[in-house]
Predicted model as a PDB file, atoms N, CA, C, CB and O in Angstrom, pLDDT in the B-factor column:
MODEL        1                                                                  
ATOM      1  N   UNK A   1     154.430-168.064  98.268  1.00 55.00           N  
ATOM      2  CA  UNK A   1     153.253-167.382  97.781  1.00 55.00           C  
ATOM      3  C   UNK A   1     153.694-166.155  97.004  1.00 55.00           C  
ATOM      4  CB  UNK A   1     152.306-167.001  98.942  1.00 55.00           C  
ATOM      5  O   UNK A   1     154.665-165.471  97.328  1.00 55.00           O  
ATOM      6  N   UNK A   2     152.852-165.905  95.872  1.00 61.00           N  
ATOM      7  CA  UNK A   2     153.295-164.698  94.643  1.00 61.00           C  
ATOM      8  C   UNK A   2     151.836-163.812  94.745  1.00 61.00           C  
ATOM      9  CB  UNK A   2     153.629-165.511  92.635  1.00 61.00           C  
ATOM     10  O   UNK A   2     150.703-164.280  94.859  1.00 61.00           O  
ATOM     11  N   UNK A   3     152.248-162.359  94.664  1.00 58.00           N  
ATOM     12  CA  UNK A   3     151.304-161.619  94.465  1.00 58.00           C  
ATOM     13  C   UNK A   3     151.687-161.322  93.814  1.00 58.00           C  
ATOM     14  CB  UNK A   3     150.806-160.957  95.032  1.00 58.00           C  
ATOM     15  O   UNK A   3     152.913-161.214  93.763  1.00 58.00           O  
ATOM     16  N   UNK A   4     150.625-160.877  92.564  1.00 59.00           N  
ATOM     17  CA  UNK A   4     150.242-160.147  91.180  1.00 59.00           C  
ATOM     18  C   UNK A   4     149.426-158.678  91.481  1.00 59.00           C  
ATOM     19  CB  UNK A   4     149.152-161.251  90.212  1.00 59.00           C  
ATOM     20  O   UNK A   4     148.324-158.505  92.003  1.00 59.00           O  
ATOM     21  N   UNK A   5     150.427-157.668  90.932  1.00 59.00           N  
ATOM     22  CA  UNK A   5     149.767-156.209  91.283  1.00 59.00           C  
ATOM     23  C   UNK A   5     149.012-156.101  89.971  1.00 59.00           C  
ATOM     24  CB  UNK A   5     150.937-154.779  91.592  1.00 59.00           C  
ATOM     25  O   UNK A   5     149.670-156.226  88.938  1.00 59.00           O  
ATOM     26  N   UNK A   6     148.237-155.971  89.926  1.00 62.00           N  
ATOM     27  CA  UNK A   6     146.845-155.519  89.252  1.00 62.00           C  
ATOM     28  C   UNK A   6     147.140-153.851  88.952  1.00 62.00           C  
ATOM     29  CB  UNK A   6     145.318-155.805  90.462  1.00 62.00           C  
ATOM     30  O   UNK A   6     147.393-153.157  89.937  1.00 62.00           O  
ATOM     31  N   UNK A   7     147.111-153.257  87.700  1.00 59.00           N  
ATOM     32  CA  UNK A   7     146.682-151.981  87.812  1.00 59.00           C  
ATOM     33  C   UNK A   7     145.183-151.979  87.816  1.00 59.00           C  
ATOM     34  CB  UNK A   7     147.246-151.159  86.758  1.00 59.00           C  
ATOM     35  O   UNK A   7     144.395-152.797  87.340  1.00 59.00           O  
ATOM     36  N   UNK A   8     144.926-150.554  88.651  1.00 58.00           N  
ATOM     37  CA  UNK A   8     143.434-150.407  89.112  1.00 58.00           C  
ATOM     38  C   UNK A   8     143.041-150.041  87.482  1.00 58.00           C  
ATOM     39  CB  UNK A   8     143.039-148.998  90.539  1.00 58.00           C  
ATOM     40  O   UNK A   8     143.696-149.570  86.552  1.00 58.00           O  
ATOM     41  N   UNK A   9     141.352-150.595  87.657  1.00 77.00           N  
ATOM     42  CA  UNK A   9     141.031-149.951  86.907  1.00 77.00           C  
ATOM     43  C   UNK A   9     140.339-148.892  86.470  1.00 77.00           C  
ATOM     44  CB  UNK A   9     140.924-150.379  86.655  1.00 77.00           C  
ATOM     45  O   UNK A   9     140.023-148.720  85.292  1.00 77.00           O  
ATOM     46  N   UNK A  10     140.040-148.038  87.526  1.00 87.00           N  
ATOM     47  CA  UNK A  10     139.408-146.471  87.468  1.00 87.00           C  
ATOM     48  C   UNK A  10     140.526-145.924  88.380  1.00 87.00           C  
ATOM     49  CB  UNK A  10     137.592-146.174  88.164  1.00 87.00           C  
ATOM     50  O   UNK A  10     141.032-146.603  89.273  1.00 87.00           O  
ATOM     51  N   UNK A  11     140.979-144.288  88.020  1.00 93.00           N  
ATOM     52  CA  UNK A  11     141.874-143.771  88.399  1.00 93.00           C  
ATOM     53  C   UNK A  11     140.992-142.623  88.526  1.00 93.00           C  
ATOM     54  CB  UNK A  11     143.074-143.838  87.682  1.00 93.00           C  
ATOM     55  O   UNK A  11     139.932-142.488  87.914  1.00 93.00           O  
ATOM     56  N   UNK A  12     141.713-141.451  89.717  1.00 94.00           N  
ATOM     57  CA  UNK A  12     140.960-140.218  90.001  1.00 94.00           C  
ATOM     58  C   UNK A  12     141.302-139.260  88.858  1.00 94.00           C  
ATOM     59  CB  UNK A  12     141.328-139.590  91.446  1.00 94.00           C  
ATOM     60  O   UNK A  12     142.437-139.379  88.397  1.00 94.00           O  
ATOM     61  N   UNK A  13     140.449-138.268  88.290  1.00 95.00           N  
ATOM     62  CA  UNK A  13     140.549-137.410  87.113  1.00 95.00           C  
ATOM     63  C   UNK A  13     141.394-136.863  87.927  1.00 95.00           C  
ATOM     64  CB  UNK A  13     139.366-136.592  86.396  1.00 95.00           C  
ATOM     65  O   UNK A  13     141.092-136.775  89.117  1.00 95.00           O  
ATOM     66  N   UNK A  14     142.696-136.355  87.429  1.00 96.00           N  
ATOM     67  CA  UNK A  14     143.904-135.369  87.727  1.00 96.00           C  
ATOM     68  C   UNK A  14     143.409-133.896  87.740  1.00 96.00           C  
ATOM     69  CB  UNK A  14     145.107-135.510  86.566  1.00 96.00           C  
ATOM     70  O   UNK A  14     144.318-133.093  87.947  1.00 96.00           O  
ATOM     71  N   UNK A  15     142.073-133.315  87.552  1.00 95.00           N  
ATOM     72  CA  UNK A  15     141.605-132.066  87.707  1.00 95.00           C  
ATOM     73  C   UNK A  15     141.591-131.505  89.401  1.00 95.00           C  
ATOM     74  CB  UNK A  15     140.165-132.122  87.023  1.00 95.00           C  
ATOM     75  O   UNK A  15     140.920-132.122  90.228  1.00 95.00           O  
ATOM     76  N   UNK A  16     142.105-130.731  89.648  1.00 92.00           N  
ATOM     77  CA  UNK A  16     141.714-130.238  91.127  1.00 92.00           C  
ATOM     78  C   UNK A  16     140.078-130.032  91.158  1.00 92.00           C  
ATOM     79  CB  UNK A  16     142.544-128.666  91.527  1.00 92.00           C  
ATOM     80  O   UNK A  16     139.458-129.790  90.122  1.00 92.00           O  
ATOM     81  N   UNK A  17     139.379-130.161  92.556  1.00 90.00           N  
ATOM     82  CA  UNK A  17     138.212-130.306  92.764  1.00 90.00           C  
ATOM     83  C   UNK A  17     137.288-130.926  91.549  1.00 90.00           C  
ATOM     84  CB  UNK A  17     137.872-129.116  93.195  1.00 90.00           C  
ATOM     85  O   UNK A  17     136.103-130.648  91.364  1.00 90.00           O  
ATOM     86  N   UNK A  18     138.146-131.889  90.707  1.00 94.00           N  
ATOM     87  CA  UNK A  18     136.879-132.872  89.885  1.00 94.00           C  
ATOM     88  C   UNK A  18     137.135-134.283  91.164  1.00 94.00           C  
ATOM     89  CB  UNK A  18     137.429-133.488  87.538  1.00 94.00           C  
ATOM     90  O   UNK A  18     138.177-134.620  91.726  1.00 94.00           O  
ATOM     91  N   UNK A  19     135.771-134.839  91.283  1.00 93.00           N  
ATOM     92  CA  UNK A  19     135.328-136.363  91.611  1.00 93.00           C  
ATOM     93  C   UNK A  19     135.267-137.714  90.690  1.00 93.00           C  
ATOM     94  CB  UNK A  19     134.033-136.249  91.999  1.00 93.00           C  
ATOM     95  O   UNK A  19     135.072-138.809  91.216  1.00 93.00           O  
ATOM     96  N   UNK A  20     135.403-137.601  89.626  1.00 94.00           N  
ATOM     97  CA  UNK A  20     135.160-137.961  88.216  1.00 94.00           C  
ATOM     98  C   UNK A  20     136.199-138.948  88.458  1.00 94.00           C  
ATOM     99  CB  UNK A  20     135.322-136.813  86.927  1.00 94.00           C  
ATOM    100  O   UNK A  20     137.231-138.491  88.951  1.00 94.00           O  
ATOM    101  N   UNK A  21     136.159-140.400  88.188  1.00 93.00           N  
ATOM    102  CA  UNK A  21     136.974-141.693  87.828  1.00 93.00           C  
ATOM    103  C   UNK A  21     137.161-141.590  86.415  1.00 93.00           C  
ATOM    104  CB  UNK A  21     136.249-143.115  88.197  1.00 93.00           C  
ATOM    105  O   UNK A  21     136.187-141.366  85.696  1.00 93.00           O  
ATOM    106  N   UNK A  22     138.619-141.768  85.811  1.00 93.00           N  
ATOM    107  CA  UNK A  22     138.452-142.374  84.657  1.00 93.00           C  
ATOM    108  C   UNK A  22     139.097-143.822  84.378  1.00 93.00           C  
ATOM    109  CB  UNK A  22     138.883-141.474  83.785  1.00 93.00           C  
ATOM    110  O   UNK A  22     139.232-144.437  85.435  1.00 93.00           O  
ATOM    111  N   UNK A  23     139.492-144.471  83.351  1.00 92.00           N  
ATOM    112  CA  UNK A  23     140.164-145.774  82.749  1.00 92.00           C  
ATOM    113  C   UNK A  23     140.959-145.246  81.656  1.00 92.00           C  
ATOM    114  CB  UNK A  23     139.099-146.950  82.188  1.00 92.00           C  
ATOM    115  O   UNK A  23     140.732-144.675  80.589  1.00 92.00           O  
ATOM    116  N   UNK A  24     142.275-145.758  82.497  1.00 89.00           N  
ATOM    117  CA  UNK A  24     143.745-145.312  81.605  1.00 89.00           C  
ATOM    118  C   UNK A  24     143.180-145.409  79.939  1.00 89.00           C  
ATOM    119  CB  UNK A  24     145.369-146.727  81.936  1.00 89.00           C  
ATOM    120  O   UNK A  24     143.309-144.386  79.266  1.00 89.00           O  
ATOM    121  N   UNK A  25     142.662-146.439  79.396  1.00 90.00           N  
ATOM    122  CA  UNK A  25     142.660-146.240  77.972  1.00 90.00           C  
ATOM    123  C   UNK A  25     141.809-145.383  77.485  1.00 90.00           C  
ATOM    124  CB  UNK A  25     142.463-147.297  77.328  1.00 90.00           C  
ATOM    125  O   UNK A  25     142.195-144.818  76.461  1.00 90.00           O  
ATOM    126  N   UNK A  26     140.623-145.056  77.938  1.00 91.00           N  
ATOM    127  CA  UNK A  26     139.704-144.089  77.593  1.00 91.00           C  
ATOM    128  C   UNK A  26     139.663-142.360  78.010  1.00 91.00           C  
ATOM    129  CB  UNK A  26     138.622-144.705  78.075  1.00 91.00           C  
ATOM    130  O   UNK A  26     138.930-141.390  77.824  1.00 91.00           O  
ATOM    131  N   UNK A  27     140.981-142.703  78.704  1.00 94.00           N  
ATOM    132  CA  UNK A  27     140.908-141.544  79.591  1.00 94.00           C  
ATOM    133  C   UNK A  27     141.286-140.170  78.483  1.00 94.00           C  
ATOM    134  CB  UNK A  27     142.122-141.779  81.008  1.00 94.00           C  
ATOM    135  O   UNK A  27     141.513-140.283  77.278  1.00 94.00           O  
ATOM    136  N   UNK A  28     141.275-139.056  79.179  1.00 95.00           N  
ATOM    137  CA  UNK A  28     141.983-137.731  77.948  1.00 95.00           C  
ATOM    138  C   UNK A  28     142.852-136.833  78.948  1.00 95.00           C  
ATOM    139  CB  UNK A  28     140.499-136.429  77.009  1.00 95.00           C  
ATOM    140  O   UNK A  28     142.757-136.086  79.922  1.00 95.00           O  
ATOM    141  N   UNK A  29     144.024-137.570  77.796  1.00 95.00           N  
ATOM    142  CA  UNK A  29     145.730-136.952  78.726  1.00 95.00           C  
ATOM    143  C   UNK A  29     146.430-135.890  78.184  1.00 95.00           C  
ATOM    144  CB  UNK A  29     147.091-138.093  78.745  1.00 95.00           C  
ATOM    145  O   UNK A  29     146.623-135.595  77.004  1.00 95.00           O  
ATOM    146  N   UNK A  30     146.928-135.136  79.635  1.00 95.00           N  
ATOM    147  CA  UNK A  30     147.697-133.999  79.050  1.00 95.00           C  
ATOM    148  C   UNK A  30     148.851-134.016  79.604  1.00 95.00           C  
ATOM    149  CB  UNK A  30     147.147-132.701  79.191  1.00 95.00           C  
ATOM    150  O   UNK A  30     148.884-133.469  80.706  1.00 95.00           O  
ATOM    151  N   UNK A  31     150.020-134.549  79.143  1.00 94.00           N  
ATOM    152  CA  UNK A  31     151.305-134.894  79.358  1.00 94.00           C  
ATOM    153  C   UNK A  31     150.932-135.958  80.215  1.00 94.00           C  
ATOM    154  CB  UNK A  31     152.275-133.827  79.888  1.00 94.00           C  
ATOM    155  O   UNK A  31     149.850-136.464  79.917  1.00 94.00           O  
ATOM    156  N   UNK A  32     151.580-136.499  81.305  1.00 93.00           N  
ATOM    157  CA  UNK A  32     151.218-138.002  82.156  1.00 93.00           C  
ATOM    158  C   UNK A  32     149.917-137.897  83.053  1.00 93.00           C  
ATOM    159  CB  UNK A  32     152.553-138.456  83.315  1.00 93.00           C  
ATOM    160  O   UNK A  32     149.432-138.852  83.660  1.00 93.00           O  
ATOM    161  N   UNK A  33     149.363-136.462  83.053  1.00 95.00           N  
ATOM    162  CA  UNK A  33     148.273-136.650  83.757  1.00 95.00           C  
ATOM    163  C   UNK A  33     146.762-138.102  82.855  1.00 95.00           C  
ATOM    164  CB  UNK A  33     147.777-134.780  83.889  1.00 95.00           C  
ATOM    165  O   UNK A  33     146.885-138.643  81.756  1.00 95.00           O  
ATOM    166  N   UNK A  34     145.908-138.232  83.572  1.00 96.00           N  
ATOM    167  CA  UNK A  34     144.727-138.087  82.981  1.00 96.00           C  
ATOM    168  C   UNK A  34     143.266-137.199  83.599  1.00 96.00           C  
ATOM    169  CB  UNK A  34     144.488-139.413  82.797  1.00 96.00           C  
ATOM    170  O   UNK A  34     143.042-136.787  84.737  1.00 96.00           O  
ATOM    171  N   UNK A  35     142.381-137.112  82.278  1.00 96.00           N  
ATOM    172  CA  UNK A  35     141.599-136.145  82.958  1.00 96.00           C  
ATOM    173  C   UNK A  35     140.345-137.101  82.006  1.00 96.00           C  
ATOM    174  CB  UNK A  35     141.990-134.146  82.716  1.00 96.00           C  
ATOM    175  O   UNK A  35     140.419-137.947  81.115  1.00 96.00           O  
ATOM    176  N   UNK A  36     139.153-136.393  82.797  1.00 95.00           N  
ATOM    177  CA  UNK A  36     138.190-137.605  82.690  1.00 95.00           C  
ATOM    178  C   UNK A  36     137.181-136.715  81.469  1.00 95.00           C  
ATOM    179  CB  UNK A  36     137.271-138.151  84.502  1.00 95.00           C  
ATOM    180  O   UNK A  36     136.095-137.201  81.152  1.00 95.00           O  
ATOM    181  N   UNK A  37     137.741-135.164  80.735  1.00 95.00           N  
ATOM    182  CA  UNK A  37     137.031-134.775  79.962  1.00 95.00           C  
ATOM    183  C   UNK A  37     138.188-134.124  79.281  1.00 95.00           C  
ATOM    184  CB  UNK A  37     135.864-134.102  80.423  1.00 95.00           C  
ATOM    185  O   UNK A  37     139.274-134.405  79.787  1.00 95.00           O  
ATOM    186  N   UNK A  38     138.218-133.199  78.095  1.00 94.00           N  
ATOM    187  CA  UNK A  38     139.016-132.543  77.479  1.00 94.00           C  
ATOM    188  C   UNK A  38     138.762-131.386  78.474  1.00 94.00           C  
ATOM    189  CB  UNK A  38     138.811-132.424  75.956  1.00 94.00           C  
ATOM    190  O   UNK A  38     139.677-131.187  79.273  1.00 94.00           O  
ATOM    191  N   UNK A  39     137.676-130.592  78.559  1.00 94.00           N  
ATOM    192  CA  UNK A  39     137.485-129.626  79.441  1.00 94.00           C  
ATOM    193  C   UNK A  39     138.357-129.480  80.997  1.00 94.00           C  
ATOM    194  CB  UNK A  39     136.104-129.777  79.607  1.00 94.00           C  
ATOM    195  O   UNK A  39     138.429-128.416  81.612  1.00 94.00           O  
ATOM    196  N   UNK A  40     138.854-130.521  81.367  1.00 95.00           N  
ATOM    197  CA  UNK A  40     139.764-130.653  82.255  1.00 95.00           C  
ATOM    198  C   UNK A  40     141.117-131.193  82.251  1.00 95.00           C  
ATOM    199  CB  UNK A  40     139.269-131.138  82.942  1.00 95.00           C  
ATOM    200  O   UNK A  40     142.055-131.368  83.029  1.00 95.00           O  
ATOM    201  N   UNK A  41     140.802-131.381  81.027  1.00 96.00           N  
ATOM    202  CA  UNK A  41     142.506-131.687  80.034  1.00 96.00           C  
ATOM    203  C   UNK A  41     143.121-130.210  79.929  1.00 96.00           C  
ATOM    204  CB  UNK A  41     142.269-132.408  77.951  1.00 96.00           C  
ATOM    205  O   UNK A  41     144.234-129.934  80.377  1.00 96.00           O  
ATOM    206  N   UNK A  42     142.559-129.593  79.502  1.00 95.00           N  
ATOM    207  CA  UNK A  42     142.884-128.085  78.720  1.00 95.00           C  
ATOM    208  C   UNK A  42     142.798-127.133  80.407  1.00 95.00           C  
ATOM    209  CB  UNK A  42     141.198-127.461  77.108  1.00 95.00           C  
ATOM    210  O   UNK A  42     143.502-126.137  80.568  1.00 95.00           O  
ATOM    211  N   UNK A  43     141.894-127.618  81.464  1.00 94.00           N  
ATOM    212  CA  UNK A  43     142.434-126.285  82.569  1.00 94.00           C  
ATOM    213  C   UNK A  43     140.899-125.669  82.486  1.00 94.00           C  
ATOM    214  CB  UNK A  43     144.031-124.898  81.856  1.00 94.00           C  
ATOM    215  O   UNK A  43     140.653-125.296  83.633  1.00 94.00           O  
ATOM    216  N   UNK A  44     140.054-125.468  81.860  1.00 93.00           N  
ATOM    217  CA  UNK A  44     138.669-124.983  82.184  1.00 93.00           C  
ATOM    218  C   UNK A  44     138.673-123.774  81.574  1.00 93.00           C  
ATOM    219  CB  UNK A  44     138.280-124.868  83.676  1.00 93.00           C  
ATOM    220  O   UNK A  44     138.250-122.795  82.190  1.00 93.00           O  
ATOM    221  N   UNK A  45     139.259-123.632  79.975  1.00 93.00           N  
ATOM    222  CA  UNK A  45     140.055-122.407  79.321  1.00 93.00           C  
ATOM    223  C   UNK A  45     138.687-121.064  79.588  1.00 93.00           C  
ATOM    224  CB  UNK A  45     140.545-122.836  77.205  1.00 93.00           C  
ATOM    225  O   UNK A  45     138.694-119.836  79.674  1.00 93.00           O  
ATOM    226  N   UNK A  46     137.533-122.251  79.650  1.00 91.00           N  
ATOM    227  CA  UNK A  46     136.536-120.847  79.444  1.00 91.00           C  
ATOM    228  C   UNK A  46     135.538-121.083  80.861  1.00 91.00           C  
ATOM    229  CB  UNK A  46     135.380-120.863  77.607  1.00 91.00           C  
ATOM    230  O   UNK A  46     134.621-120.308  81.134  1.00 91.00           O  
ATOM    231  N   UNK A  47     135.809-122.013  81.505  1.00 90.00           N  
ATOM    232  CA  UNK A  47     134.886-121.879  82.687  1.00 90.00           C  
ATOM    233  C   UNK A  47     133.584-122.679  82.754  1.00 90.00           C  
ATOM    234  CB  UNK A  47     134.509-120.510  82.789  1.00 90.00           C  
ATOM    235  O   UNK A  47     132.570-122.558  83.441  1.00 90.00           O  
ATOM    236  N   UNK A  48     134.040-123.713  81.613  1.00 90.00           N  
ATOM    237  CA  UNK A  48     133.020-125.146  81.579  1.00 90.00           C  
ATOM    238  C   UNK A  48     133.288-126.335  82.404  1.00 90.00           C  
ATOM    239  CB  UNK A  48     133.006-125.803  80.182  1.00 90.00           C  
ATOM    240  O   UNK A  48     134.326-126.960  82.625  1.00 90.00           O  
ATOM    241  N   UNK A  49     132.171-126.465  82.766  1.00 91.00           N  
ATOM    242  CA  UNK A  49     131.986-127.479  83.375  1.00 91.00           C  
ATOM    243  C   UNK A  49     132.846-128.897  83.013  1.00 91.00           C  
ATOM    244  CB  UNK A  49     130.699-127.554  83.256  1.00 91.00           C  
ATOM    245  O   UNK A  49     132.802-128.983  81.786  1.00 91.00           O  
ATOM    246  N   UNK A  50     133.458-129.816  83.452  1.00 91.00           N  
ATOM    247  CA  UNK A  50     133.771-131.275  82.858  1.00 91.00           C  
ATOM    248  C   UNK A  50     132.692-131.972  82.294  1.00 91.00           C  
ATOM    249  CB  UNK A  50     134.294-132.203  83.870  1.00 91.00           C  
ATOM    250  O   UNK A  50     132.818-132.289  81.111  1.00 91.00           O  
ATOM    251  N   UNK A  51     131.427-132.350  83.007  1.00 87.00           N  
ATOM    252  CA  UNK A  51     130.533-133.097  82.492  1.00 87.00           C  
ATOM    253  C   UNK A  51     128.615-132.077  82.485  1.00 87.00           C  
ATOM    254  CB  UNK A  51     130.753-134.644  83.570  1.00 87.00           C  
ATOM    255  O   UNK A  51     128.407-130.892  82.745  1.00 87.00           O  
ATOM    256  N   UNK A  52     127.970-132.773  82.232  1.00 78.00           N  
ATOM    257  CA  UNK A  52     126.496-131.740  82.475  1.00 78.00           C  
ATOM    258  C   UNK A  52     125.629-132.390  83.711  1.00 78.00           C  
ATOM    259  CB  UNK A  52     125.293-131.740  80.866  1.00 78.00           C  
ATOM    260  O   UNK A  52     125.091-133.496  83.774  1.00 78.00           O  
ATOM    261  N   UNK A  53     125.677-131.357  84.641  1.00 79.00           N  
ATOM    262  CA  UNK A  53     125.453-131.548  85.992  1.00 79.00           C  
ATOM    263  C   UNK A  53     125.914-132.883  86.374  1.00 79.00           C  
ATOM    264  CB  UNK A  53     124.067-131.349  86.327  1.00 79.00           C  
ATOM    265  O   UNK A  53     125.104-133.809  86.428  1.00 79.00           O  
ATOM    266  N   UNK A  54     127.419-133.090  86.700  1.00 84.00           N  
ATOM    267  CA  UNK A  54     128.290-134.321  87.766  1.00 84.00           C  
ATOM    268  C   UNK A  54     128.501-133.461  88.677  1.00 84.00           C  
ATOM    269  CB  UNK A  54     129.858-135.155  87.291  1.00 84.00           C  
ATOM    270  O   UNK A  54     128.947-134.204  89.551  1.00 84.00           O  
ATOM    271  N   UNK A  55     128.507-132.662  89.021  1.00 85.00           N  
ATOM    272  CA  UNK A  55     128.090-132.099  90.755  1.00 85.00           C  
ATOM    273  C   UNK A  55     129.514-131.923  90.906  1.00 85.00           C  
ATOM    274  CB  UNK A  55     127.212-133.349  92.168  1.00 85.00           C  
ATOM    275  O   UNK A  55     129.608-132.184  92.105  1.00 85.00           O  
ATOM    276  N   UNK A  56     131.011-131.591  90.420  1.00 90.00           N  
ATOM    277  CA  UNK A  56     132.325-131.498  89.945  1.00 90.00           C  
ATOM    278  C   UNK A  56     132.308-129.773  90.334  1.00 90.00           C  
ATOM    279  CB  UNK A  56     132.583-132.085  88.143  1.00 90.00           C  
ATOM    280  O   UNK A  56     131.539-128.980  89.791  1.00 90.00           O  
ATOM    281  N   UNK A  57     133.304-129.409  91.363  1.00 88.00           N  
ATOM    282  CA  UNK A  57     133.719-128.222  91.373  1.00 88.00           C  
ATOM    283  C   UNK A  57     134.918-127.596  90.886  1.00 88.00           C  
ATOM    284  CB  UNK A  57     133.648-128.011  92.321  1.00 88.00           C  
ATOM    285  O   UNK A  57     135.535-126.706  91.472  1.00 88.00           O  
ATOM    286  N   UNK A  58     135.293-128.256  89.475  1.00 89.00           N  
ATOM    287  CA  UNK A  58     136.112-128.202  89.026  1.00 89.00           C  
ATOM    288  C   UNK A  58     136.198-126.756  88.058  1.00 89.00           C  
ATOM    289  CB  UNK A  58     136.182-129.393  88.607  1.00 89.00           C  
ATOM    290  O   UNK A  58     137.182-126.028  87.933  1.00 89.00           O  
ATOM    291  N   UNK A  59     135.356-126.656  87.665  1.00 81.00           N  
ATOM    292  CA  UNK A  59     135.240-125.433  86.547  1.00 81.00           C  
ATOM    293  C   UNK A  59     135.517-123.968  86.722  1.00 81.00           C  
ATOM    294  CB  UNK A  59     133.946-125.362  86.114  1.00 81.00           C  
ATOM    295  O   UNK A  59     135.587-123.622  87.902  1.00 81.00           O  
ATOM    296  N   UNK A  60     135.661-123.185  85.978  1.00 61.00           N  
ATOM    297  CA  UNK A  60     135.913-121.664  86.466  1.00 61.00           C  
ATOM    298  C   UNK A  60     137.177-121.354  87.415  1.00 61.00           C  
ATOM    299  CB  UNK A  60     134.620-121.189  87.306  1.00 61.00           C  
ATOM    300  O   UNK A  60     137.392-120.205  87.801  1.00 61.00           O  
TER     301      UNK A  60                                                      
ENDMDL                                                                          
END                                                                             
């Protein structure tokens, strides 16, 4: 018997305190991370939110 590993296809946004799934191809990367917005690509440069109200305590 052969098992076939599957990559998943939603991965956790690499932001500390984001909840946010993304998909490797759509995703927005900053070096090998992924992050499920630019706003959490970049670190939260100004204290925005990732998405408009996703309930994400990621910001600031």
């Amino acid at each position: 018997m052969t098992a076939t590993l599957d990559k998943p296809t939603t991965l956790q946004c690499s932001c500390p305190g984001c909840h946010c799934t993304v998909k490797a191809d759509t995703a927005f990367r900053n070096g090998s991370s992924l992050f499920c917005s630019d706003a959490c690509a970049t670190g939260h440069p100004n204290g925005e939110p990732c998405h408009a109200v996703c309930g994400c305590e990621c910001h600031g």
